[in-house]
C-alpha positions in Angstrom: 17.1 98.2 132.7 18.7 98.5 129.7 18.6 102.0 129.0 22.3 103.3 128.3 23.6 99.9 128.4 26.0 97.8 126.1 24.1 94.5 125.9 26.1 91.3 123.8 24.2 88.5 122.3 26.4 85.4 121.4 24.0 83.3 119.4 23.0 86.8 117.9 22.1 85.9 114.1 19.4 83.0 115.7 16.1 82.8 116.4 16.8 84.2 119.4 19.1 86.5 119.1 16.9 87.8 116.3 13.7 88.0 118.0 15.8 89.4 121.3 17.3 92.2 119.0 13.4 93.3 117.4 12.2 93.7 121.0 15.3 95.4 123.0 15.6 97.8 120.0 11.8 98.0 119.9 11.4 98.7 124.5 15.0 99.8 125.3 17.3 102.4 124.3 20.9 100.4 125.0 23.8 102.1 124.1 25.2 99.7 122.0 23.7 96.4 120.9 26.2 93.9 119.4 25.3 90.7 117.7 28.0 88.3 118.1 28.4 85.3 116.1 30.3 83.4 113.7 28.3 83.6 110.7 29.0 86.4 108.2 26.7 85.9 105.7 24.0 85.2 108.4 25.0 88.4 109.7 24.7 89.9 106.2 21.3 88.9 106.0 20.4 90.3 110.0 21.5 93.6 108.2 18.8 93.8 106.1 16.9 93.9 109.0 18.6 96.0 112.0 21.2 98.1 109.5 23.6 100.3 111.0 22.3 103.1 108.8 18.7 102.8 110.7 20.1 101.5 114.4 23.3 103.4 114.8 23.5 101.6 118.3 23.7 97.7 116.7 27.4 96.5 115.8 28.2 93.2 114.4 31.0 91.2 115.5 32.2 88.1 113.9 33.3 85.7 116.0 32.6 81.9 118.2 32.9 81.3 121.7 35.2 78.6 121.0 38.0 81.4 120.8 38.8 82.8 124.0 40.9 85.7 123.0 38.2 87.1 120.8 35.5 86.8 123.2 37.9 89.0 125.3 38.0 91.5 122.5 34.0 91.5 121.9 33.4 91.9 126.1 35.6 95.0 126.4 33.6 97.9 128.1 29.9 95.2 127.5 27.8 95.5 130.6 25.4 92.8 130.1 26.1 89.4 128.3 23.3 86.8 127.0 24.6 83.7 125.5 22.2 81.8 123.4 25.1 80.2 121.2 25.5 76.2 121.2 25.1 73.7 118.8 21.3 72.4 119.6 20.7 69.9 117.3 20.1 66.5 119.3 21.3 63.8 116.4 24.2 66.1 115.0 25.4 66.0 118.5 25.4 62.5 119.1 27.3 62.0 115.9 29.6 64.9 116.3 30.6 64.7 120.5 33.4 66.5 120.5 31.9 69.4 118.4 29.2 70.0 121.2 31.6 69.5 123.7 33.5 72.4 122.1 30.9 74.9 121.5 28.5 74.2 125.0 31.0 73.4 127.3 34.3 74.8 126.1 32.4 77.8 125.0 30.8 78.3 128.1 33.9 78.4 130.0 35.6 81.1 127.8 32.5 83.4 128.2 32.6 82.7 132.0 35.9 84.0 132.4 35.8 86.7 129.5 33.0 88.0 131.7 34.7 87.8 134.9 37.8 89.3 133.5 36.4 91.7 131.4 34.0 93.2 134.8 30.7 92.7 132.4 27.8 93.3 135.4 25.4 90.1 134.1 25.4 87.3 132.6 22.4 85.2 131.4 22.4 81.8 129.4 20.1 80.6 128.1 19.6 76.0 128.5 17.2 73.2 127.8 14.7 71.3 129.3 17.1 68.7 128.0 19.2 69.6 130.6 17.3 68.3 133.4 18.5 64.1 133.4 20.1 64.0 130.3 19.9 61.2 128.0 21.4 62.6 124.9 25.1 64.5 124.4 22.8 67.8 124.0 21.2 68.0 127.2 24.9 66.5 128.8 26.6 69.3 127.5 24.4 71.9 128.8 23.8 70.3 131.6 27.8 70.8 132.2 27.6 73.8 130.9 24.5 75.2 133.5 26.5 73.8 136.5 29.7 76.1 134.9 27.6 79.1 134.6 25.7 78.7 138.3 29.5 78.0 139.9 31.3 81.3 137.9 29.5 83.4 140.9 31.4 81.4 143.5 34.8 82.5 141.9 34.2 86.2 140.1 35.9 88.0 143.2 36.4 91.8 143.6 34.8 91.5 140.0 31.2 91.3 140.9 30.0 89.0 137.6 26.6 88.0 138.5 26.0 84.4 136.4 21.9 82.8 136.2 20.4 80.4 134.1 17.1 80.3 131.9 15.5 77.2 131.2 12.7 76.4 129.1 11.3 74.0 126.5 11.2 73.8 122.3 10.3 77.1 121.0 8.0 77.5 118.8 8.8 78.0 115.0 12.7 78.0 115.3 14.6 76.0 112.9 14.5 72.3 113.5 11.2 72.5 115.8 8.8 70.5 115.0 6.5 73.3 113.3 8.5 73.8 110.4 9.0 70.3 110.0 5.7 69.2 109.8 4.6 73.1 107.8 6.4 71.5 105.2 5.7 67.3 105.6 2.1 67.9 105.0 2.7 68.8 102.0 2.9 64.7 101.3 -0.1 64.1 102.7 1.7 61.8 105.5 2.9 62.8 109.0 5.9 60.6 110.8 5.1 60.7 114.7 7.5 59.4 116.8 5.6 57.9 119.2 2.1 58.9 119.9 2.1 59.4 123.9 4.9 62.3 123.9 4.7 65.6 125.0 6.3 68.7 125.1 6.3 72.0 126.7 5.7 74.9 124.4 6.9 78.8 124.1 7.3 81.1 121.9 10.1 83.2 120.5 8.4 86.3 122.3 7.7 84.7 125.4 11.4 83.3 125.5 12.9 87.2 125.5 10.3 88.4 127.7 11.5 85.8 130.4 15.0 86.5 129.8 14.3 90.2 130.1 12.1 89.7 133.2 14.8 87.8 134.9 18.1 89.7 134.0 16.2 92.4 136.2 15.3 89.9 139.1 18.6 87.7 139.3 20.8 87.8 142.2 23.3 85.2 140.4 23.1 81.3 140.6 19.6 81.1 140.1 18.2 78.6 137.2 14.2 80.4 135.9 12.2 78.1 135.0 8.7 79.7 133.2 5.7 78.0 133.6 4.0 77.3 130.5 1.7 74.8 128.8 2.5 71.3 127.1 1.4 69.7 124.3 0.7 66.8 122.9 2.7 65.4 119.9 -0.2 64.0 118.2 -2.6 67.3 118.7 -0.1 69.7 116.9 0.4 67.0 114.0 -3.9 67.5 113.9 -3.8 71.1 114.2 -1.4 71.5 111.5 -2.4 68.8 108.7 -5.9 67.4 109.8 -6.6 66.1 106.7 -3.0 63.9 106.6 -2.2 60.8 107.8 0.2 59.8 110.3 3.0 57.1 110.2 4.5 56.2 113.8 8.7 55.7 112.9 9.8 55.5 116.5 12.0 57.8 119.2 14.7 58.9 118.2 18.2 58.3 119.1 18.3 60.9 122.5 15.1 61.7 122.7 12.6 61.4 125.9 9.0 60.4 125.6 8.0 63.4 128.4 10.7 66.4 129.1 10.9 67.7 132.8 12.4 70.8 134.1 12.5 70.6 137.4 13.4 67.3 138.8 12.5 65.5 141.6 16.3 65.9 142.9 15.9 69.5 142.7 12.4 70.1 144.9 14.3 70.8 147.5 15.7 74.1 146.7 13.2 75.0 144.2 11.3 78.4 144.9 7.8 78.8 142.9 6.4 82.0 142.1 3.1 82.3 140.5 4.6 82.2 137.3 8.1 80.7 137.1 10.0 78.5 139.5 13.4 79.5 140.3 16.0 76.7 141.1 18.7 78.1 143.9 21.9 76.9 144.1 23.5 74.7 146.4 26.3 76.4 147.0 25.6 80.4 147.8 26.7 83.1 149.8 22.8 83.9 151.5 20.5 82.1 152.6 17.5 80.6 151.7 15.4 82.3 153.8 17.1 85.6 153.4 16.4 85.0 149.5 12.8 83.8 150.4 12.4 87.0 152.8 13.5 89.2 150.0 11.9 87.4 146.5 8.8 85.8 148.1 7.6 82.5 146.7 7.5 79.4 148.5 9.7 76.5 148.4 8.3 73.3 146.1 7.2 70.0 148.2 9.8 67.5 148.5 9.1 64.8 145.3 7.8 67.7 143.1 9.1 67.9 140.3 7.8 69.8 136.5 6.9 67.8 133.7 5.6 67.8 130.6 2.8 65.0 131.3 1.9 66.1 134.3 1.4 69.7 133.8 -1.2 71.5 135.2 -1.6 74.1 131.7 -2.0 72.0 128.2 -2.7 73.8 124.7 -6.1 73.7 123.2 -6.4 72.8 119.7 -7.9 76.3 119.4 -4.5 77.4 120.4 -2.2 75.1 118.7 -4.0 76.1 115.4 -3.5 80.0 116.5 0.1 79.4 117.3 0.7 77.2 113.5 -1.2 79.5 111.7 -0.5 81.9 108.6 1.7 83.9 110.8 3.8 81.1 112.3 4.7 80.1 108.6 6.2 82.9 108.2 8.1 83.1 111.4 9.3 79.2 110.4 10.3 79.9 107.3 12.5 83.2 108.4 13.6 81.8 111.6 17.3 81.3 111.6 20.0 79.0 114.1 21.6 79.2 117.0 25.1 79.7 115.9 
């Protein structure tokens, strides 16, 4: 899919974009590979890694989606876009609006129409489970910036841009998860839960490419992929990390939920679920449903459904929450970089 392909990252010195870049370079044989983002000494540092001198194919190219003209300049001759750049953080948000407004919504426009103009094939972005009924500036923002992305198809013409959506929930070991927080609270003896009935669903770095991967090649455009995968239970992780510390309940959050969904209820309706991922049509398209059902498979969710963290079917063991917090993780924490 990606053989012979030039493939842009926006986001490219995160977690993501990191992890994205180790398994493209590691399957795939793109023709170029450029990591854009507006961090040079992050960049610097990604070099150490994925130098020029070992990946001839891998540019790096300084720049934020806030600026339009140089997103034109980095999409020129690009066939494939994933943009994993925003500002993520749920309290800097809700302190600094405007900022995320910027970045996740004013960003997202320039890359939809750099894309658009620029004839780049796909486009994938990556969202949030915060997305789905906001209730902080974070999740409003992408939110905004999903229903951008999902509309672009309706108005790339003669151009051909297709636009889709992933979706999924925290990710395991990036900076500011949970992990790392607690990795290195333990070290007081004394975890602060924020309240002792939340839950969350869980991925990993790894798993999050491999979706994006596996649905850059089944996209039509307009489509939000939602993966299924397990949740867990606040208090079980705090456990499988520190066993032997206490905990301290301090409260939610400003902008945080108690359960995360990522389907709602409002959405059933044109929901498709596969055995492994649901995939969230949009409402306004050039097919129809049953043409995409006829060609895809997958049948359409029950009115009322909807995907939630408490009421998911798949939960982690402690067996595996210790597996996935383990030496190995540490590591992964403490190397993990941002979204930016």
């Amino acid at each position: 899919m990606l053989n012979n392909k030039v493939v842009l990252v926006t986001g490219g010195t995160g977690s993501f974009g990191k992890k994205f870049t180790e398994i493209v370079l590691s399957r795939y044989k793109p023709r170029k590979l450029i990591i854009f983002s507006r961090d040079e000494l992050k960049q610097f540092e990604m070099q150490d890694q994925f130098g020029e001198d070992r990946y001839p194919n891998v540019r790096y190219f300084i720049g934020d989606v806030r600026d339009r003209d140089r997103l034109y300049r980095a999409f020129d001759g690009v066939d494939i876009v994933v943009h994993a750049a925003a500002l993520k953080q749920v309290p800097a948000a809700e302190y600094n609006p405007g900022e995320a407004v910027k970045t996740n919504v004013l960003g997202a426009m320039n890359v939809i129409d750099a894309a658009i103009d620029c004839n780049i094939k796909k486009v994938i972005a990556l969202s949030t489970d915060k997305a789905a009924n906001p209730i902080n500036l974070y999740g409003a923002t992408k939110l905004c910036s999903d229903k951008l992305f999902i509309a672009g198809n309706n108005y790339s013409g003669p151009h051909g841009t297709r636009f889709s959506i992933v979706r999924y929930g925290n990710v395991m070991g990036s900076r500011g998860s949970v992990i790392p927080f607690f990795l290195k609270t333990r070290e007081t003896g004394v975890l602060p839960i924020t309240d002792p009935r939340m839950t969350r669903f869980w991925i990993t770095l790894e798993q999050g490419v491999d979706f994006v991967l596996a649905s850059l090649e089944r996209m039509h455009g307009g489509e939000i992929f939602v993966p299924k995968i397990p949740s867990m239970r606040i208090t079980d992780l705090a456990r499988a990390i520190a066993p032997d510390c206490k905990t301290k309940i301090v409260g939610i959050r400003p902008g945080e939920k108690l359960h995360e969904i990522m389907v709602p209820e409002d959405d059933a309706n044109h929901t498709v679920e596969y055995d492994k991922y649901f995939a969230i049509l949009p409402t306004f398209h050039d097919w129809s449903t049953g043409e995409y059902l006829s060609k895809n498979g997958g049948k359409m969710c029950p009115d009322g459904f909807s995907y939630s963290s408490d009421t998911n079917t798949h939960w982690l063991t402690m067996d595996e929450l210790r597996a996935m917090a383990g030496l190995d993780m540490e590591k992964e924490a403490k190397s993990a970089g941002t979204g930016d």
